[in-house]
ROSE-4610 file (N, C-alpha, C; in Angstrom, 1 decimal, always signed):
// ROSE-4610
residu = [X/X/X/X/X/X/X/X/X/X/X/X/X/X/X/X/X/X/X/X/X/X/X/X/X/X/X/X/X/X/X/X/X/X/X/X/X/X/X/X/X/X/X/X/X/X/X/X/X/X/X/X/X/X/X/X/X/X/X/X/X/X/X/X/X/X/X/X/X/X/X/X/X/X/X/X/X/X/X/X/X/X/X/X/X/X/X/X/X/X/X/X/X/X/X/X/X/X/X/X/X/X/X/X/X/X/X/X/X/X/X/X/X/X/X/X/X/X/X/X/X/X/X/X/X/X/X/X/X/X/X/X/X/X/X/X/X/X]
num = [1/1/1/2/2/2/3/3/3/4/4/4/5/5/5/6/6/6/7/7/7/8/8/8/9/9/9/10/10/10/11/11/11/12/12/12/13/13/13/14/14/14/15/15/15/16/16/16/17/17/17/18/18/18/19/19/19/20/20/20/21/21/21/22/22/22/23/23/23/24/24/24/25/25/25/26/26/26/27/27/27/28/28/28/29/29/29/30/30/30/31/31/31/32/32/32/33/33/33/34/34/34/35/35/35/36/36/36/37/37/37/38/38/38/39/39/39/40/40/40/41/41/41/42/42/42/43/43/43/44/44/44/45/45/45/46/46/46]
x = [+22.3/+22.6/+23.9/+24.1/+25.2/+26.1/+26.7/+27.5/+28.9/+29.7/+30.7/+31.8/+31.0/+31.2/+31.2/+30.3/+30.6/+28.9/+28.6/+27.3/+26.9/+26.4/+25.7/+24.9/+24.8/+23.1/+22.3/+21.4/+20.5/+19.3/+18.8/+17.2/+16.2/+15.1/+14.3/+12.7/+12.5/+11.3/+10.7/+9.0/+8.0/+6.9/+6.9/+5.5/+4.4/+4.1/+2.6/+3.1/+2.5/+2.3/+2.8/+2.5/+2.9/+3.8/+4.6/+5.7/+7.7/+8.4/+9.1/+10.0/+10.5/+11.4/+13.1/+12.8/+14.1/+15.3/+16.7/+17.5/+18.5/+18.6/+19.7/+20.5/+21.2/+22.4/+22.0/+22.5/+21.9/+22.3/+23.0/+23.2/+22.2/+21.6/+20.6/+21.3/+22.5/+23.0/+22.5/+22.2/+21.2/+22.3/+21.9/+22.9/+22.5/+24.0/+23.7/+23.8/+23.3/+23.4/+24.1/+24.8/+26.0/+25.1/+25.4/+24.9/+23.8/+23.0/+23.0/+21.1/+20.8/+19.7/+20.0/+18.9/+19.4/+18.2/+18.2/+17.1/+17.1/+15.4/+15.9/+14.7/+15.1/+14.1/+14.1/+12.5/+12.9/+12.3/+13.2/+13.4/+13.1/+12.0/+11.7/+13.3/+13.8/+14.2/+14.5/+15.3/+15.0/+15.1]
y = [-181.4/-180.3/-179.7/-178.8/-177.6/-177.1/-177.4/-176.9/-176.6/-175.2/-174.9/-175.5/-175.3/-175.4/-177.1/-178.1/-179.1/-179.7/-180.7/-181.1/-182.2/-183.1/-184.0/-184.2/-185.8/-186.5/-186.4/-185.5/-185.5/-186.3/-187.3/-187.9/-186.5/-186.2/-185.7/-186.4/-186.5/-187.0/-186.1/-186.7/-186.1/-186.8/-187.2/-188.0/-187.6/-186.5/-185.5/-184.0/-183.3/-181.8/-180.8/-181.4/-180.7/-180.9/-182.1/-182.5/-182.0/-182.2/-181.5/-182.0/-181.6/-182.3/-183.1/-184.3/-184.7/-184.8/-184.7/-184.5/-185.6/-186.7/-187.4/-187.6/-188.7/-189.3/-190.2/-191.2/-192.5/-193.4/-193.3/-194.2/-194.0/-192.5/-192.7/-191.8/-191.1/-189.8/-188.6/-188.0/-187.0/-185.6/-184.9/-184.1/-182.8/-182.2/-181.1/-179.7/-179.0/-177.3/-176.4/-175.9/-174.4/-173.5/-172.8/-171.6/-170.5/-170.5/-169.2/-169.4/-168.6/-169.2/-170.0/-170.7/-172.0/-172.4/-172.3/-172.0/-173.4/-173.7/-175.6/-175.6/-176.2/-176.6/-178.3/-178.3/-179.6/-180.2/-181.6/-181.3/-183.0/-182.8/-184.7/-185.0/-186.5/-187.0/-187.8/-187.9/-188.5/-189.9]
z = [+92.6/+93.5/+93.0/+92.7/+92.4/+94.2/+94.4/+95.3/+95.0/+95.3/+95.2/+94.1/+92.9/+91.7/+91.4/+91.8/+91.9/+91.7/+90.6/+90.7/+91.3/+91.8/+92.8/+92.5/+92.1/+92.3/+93.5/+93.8/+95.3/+94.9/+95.8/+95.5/+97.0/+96.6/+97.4/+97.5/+98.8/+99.1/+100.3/+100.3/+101.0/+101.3/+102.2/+102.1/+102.3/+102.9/+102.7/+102.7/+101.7/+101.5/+102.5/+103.4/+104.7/+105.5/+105.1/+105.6/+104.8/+105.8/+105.2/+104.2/+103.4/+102.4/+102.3/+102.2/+103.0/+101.4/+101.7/+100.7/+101.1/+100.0/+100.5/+99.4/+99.6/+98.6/+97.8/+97.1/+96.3/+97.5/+98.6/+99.5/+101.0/+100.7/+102.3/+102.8/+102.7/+103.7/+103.4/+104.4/+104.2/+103.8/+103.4/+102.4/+103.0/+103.3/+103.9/+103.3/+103.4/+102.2/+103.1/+102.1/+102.8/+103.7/+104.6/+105.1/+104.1/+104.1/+103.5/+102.5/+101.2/+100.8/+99.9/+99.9/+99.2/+98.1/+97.1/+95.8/+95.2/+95.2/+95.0/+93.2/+92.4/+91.0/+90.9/+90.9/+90.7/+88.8/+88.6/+86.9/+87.2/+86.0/+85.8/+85.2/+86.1/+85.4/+84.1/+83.2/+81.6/+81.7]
């Protein structure tokens, strides 16, 4: 995640299609996004 000039390892998960997308830390805290829109890509890890 890119935040206020600053990069972050985020993990994201979902457990069905329809369910919503959760965003945490490598420790389980759920990670919070600035105000505003928030544009997400997601990239296979290497």
């Amino acid at each position: 995640m890119l935040r206020d000039g600053r990069a972050y390892d985020v993990n994201w998960k979902r457990e069905q299609a329809t369910d919503g997308t959760a965003f945490t830390t490598g420790e389980g805290t759920p990670v919070n996004f600035a105000k505003g829109q928030v544009w997400v890509v997601y990239a296979e890890a290497p």
